[in-house]
GUKE-49340 format. One record per residue (C-alpha): residue number from 0; x, y, z. Coordinates in steps of 0.5 Angstrom, whole numbers, plus 500, padded with zeros to 3 digits. Last residue first. Example, Ala and Ser with C-alpha at 12.3 -4.5 7.8 and 13.67 -1.06 7.14 Angstrom:
<ketis>
+-----+-----+-----+-----+
: num :  xx :  yy :  zz :
+-----+-----+-----+-----+
:   1 : 527 : 498 : 514 :
:   0 : 525 : 491 : 516 :
+-----+-----+-----+-----+
</ketis>
This chain:
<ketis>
+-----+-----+-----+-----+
: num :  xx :  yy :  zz :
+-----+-----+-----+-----+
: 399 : 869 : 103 : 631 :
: 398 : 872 : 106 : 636 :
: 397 : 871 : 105 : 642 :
: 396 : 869 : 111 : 647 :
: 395 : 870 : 114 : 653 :
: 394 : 868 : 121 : 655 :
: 393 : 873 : 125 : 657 :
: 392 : 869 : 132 : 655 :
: 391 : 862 : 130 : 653 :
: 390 : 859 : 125 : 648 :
: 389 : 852 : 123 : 647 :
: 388 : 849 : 129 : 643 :
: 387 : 849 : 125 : 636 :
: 386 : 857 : 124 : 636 :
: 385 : 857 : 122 : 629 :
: 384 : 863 : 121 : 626 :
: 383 : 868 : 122 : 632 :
: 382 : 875 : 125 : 631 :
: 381 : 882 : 122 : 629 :
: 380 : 886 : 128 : 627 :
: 379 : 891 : 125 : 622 :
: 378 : 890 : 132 : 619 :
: 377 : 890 : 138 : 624 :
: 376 : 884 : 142 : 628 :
: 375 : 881 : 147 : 632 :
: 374 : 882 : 152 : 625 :
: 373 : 878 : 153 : 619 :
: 372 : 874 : 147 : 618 :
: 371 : 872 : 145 : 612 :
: 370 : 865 : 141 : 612 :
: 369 : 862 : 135 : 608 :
: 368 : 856 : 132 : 606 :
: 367 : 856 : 135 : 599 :
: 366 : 861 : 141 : 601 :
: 365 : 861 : 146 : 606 :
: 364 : 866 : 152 : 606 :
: 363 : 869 : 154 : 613 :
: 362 : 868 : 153 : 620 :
: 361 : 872 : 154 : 626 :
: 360 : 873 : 150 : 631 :
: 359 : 872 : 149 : 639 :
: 358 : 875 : 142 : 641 :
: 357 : 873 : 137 : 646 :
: 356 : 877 : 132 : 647 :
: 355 : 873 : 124 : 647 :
: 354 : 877 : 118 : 651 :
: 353 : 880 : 111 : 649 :
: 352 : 887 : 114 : 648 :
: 351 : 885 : 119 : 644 :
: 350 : 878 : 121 : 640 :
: 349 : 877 : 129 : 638 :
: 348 : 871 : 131 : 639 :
: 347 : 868 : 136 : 634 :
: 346 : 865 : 143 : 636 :
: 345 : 862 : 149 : 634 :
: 344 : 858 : 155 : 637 :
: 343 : 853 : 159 : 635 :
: 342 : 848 : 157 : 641 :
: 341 : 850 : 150 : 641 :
: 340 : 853 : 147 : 634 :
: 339 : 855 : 140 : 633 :
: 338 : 861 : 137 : 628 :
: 337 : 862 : 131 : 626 :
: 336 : 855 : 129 : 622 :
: 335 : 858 : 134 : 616 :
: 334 : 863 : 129 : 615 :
: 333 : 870 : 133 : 616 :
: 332 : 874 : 137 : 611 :
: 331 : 881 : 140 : 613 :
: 330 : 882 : 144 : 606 :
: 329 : 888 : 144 : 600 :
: 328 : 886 : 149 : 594 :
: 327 : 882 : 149 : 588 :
: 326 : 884 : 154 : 583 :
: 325 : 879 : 159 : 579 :
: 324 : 875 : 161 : 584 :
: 323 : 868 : 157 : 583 :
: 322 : 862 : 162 : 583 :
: 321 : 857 : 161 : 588 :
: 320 : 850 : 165 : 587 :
: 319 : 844 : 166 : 591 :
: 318 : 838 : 168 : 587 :
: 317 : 832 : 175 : 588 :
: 316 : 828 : 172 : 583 :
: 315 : 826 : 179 : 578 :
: 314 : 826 : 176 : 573 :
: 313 : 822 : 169 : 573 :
: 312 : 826 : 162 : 573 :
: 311 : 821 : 157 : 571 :
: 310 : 822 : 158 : 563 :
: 309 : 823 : 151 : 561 :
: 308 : 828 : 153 : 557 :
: 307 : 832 : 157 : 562 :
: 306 : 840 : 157 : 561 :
: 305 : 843 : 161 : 565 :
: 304 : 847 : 167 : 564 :
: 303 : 851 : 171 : 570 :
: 302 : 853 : 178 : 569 :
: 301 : 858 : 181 : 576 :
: 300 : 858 : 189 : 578 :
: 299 : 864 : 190 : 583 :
: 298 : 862 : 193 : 590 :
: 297 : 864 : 198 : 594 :
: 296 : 857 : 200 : 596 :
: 295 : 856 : 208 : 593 :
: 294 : 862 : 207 : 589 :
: 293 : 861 : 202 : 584 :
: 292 : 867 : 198 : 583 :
: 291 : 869 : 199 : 575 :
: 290 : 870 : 196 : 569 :
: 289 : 863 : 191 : 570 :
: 288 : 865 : 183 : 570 :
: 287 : 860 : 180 : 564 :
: 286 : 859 : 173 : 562 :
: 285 : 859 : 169 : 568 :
: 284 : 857 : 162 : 568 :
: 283 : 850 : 159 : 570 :
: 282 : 847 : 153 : 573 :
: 281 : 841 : 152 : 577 :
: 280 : 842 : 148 : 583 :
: 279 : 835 : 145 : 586 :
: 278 : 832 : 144 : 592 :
: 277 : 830 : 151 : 594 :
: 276 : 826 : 152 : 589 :
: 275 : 822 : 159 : 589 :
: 274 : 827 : 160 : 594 :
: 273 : 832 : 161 : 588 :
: 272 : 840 : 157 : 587 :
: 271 : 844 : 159 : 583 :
: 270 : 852 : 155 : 581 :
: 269 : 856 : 159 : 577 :
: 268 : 862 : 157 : 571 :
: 267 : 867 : 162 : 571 :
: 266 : 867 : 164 : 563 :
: 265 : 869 : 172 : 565 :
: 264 : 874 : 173 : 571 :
: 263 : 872 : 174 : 579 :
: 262 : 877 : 172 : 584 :
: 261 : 881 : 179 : 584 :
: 260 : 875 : 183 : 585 :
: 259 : 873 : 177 : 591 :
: 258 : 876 : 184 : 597 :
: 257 : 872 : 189 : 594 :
: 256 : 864 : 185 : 594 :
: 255 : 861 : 182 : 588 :
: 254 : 854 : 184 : 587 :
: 253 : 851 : 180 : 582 :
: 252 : 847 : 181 : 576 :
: 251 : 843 : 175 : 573 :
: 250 : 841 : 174 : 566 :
: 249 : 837 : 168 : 564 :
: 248 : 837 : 165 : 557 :
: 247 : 832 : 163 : 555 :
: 246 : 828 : 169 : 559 :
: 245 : 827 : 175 : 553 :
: 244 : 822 : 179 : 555 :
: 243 : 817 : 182 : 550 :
: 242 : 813 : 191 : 553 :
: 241 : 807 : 191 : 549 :
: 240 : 804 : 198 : 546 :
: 239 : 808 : 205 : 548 :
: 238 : 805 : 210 : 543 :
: 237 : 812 : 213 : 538 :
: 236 : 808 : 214 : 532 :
: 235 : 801 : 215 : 534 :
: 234 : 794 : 211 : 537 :
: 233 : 788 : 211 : 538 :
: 232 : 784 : 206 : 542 :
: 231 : 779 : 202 : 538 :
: 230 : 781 : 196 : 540 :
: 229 : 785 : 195 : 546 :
: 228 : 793 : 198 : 548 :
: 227 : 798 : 197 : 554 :
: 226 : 799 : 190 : 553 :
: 225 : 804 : 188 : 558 :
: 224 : 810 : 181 : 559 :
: 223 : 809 : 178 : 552 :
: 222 : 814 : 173 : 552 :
: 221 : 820 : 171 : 548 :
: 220 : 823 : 170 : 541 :
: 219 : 825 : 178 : 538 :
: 218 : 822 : 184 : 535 :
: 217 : 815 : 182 : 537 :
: 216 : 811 : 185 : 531 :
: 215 : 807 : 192 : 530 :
: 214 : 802 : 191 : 524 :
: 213 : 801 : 198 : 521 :
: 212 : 809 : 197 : 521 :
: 211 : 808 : 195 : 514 :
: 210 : 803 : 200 : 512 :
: 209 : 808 : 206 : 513 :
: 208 : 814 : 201 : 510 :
: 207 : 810 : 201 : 503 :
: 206 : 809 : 209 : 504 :
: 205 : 817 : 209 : 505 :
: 204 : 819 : 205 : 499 :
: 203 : 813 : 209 : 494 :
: 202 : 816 : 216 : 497 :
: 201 : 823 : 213 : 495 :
: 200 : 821 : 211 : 488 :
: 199 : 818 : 218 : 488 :
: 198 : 824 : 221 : 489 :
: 197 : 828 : 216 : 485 :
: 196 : 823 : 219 : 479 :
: 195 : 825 : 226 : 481 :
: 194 : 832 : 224 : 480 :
: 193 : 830 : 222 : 473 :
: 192 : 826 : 226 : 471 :
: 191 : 833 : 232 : 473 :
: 190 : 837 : 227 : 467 :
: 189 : 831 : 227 : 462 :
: 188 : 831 : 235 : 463 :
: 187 : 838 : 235 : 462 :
: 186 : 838 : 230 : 456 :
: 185 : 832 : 236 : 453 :
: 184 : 836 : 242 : 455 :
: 183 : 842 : 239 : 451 :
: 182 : 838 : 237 : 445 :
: 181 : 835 : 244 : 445 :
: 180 : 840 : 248 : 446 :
: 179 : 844 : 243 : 439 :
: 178 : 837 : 245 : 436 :
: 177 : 839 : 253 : 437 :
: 176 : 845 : 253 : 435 :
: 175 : 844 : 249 : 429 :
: 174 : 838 : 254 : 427 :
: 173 : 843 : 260 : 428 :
: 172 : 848 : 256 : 422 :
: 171 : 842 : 255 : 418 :
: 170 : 840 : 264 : 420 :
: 169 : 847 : 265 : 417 :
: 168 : 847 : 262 : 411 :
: 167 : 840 : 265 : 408 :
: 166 : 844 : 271 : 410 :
: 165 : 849 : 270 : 407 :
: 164 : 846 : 269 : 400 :
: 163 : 844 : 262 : 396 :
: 162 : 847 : 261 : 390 :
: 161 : 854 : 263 : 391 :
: 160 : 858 : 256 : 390 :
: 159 : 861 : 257 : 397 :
: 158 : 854 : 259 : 399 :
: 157 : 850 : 252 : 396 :
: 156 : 855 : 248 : 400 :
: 155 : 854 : 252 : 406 :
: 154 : 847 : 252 : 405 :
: 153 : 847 : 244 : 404 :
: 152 : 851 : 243 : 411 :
: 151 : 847 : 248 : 414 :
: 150 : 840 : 243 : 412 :
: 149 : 845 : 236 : 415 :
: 148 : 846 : 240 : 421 :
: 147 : 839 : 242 : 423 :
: 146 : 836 : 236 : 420 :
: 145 : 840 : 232 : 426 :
: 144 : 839 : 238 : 431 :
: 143 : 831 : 235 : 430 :
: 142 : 833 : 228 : 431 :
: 141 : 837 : 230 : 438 :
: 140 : 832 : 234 : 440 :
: 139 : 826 : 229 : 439 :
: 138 : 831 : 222 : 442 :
: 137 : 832 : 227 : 448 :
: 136 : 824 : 227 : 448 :
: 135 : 823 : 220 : 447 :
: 134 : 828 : 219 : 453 :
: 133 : 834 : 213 : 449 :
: 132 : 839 : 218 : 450 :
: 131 : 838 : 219 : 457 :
: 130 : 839 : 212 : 460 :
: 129 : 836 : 209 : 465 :
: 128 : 836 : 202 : 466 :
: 127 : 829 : 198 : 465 :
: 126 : 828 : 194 : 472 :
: 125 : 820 : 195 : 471 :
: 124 : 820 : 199 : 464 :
: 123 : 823 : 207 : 463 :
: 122 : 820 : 210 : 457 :
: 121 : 821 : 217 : 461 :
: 120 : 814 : 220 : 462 :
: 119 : 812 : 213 : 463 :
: 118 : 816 : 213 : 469 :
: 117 : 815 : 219 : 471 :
: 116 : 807 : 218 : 472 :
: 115 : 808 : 211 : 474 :
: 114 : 812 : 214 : 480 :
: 113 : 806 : 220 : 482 :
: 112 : 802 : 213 : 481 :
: 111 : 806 : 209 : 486 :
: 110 : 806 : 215 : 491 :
: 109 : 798 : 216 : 491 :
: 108 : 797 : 209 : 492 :
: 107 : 802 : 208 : 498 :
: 106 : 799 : 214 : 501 :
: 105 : 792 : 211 : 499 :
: 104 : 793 : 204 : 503 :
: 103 : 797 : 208 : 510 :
: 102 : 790 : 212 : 511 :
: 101 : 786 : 206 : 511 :
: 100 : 790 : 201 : 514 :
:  99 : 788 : 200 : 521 :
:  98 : 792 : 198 : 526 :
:  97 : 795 : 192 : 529 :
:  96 : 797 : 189 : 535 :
:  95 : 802 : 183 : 537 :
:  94 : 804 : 181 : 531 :
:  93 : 809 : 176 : 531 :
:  92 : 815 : 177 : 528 :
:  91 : 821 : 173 : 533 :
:  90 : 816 : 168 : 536 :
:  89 : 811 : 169 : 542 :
:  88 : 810 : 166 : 547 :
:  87 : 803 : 169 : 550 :
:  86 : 803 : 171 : 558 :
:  85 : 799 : 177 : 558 :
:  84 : 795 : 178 : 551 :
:  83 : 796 : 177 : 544 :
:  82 : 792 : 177 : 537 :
:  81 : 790 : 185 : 539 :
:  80 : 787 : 188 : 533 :
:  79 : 784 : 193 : 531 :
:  78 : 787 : 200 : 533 :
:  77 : 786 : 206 : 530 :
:  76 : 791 : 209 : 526 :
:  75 : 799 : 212 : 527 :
:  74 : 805 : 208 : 525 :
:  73 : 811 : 206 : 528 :
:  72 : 807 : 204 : 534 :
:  71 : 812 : 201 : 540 :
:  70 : 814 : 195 : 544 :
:  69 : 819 : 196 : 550 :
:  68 : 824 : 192 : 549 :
:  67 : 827 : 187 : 555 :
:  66 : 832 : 182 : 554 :
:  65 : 836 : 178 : 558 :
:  64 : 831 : 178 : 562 :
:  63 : 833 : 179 : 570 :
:  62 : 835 : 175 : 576 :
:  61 : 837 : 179 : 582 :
:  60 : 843 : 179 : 586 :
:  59 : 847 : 175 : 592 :
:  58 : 854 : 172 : 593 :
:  57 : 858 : 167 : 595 :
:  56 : 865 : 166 : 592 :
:  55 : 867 : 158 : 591 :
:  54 : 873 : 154 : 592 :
:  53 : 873 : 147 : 589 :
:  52 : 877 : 143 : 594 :
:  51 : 884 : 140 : 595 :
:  50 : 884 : 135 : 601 :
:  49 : 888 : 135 : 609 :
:  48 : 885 : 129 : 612 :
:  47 : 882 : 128 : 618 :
:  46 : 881 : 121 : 620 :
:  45 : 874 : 119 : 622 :
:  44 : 870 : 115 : 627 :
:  43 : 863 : 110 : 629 :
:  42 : 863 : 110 : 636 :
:  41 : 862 : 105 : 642 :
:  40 : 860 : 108 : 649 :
:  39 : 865 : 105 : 654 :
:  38 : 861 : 103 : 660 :
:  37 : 860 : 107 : 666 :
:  36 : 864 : 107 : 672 :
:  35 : 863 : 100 : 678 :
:  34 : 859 : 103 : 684 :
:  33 : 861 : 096 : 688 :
:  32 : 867 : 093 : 686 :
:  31 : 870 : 100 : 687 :
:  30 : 868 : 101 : 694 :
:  29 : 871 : 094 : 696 :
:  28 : 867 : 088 : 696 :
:  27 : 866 : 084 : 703 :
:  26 : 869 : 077 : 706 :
:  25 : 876 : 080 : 709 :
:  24 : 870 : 086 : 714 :
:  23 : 865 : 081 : 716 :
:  22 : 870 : 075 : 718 :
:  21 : 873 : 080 : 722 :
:  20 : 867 : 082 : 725 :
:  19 : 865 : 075 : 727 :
:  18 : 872 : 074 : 730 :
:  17 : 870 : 080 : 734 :
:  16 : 863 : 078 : 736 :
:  15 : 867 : 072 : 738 :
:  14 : 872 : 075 : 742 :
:  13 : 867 : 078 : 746 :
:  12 : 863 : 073 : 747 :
:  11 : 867 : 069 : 751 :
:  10 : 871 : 075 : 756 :
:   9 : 863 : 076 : 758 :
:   8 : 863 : 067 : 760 :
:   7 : 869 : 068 : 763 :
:   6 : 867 : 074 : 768 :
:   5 : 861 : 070 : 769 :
:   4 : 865 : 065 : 772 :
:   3 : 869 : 068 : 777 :
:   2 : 863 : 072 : 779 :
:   1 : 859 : 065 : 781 :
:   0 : 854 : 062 : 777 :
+-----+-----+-----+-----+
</ketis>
């Protein structure tokens, strides 16, 4: 070949390597084409709304008896009985111990006697009413000042038709004297018989009452929380024997702090909660506000009562309580699914124009599924329902 030729033939090839570039390059995607982004994550969404709620003070405090008495002998003995132990429910009267009667039975025999004795003296029958002139002694005197008048009577007569002497006259009318005495000692010792016989009534009272209270009884509906005697043991008047509570209803005491003083008035309705259940509300409703703060925790001293019928609810429970403030007032909620919370922090997203904000926010009170927030947020804000980890800052979305 000669140089001409290959000269043409090199010119040749080149210029179709460059068409076949050309070809290449007009035909290929573009960078975009290739890596397209991700796709749009579809989301359930929320509108927020501004809505009025219950609003409610938290607290702390112990549930404890309604009542709590401390059972003691009213009357001195040996025990003999002991018809309770630890744990029995027992009625307003029930006999919890009971002591020998030995000693109480002759003291109330003695006194009905020393009472028989003076009524008999008396002529006094059960539920007779007294009265002195009818007293047999008082009757005597008076028969006796009766003759001794009708016999000065005669003797005056006599005397004015000068057949008895003055002397005679004299000693009639000191005889009178002497028996009107006589009379108004006798209705005065009837009357002094009669007030030694309500003393003696009064002994009889009490010795009845001494053998009544051998048999020591619960002073109100509950449940025996200690026995502290046995058989055989002796026991004095004031002797502790049986500690009863009363637990339906429920008492508990709260600690309201200074700044919810204002907030808390009696009648409010209360809801408690206990870790022995976990899952339950119990309902209460506040029956005392203390006067005064105690000053040792600047703190108010609340009273709530529950009903307890089933008796779960123990003194001594350590409860949580909410107390519903008077008025409900307007608040930004959100489904509780909305908001996520990493190392403390809160946040929702915010949906706008196909894309997810993140917002910072403040939690406030949560209800049944909801939550108040606080700030980070306005009505008409439309946030993701349940983001469930998928979203970040500028994520887009559609909207379901």
């Amino acid at each position: 070949m000669s140089k001409n030729a290959r000269s043409h033939s090199l010119i040749g090839a080149a210029a179709l390597a460059a068409v076949a570039l050309a070809a290449a390059g007009c035909s290929s995607p573009s960078a975009e084409e290739a890596a397209p982004g991700p796709a749009p994550i579809a989301i359930a969404t929320y509108t927020v709304e501004s809505q009025p709620i219950d609003r409610f003070i938290r607290v702390t405090g112990s549930l404890v008896a309604d009542e709590q008495a401390e059972v003691s002998a009213e009357s001195g003995g040996r025990v003999v009985a002991t018809p309770i132990e630890r744990g029995t429910r027992v009625q307003k009267g029930t006999v919890l111990i009971r002591v020998s009667t030995a000693e109480a039975d002759a003291q109330l025999q003695e006194a009905e006697a020393n009472a028989a004795q003076i009524e008999a003296r008396l002529g006094l029958k059960p539920g007779d009413t007294f009265d002195p002139k009818v007293v047999p002694e008082v009757m005597n005197a008076k028969a006796g000042l009766e003759f001794a008048e009708a016999e000065f009577a005669r003797i005056r007569s006599l005397l004015e038709q000068k057949v008895v002497s003055q002397s005679e006259y004299d000693q009639r009318r000191t005889q009178v004297e002497a028996a009107r005495q006589q009379y108004q000692v006798a209705q005065n010792s009837a009357e002094q018989s009669y007030r030694s016989l309500g003393a003696a009534r009064a002994r009889v009272a009490l010795a009845r009452k001494t053998v009544a209270d051998t048999a020591v009884r619960a002073p109100f509906a509950g449940l025996v929380a200690e026995r502290l005697v046995s058989v055989g043991d002796y026991v004095t008047r004031g002797t502790r024997v049986a500690t009863v509570v009363r637990i339906d209803p429920m008492r508990v005491e709260l600690t309201v702090p200074e700044q919810a003083v204002s907030l808390v008035s009696v009648g409010q309705p209360v809801k408690l909660t206990v870790d022995a259940y976990p899952n339950e509300v119990f309902e209460a409703r506040v029956k005392f506000v203390s006067p005064s703060l105690r000053a040792d925790q600047r703190a108010l001293t609340v009273e709530a009562v529950a009903s307890n019928p089933d008796g779960r609810l123990k003194p001594g429970l350590f409860a949580t309580a909410s107390i519903q403030q008077p008025q409900s007032a307007p608040a930004l909620l959100v489904p509780a699914t909305a908001v996520e919370t990493i190392s403390g922090t809160s946040r929702v997203y915010v949906v706008r124009e196909g894309r997810v904000e993140e917002r910072i926010v403040t939690l406030g009170d949560r209800l049944e599924g909801r939550i108040e927030i606080t700030s980070g947020l306005t009505a008409g804000d439309v946030v993701a329902a349940d983001p469930k980890g998928r979203l970040t800052d500028g994520t887009t979305v559609t909207g379901q």
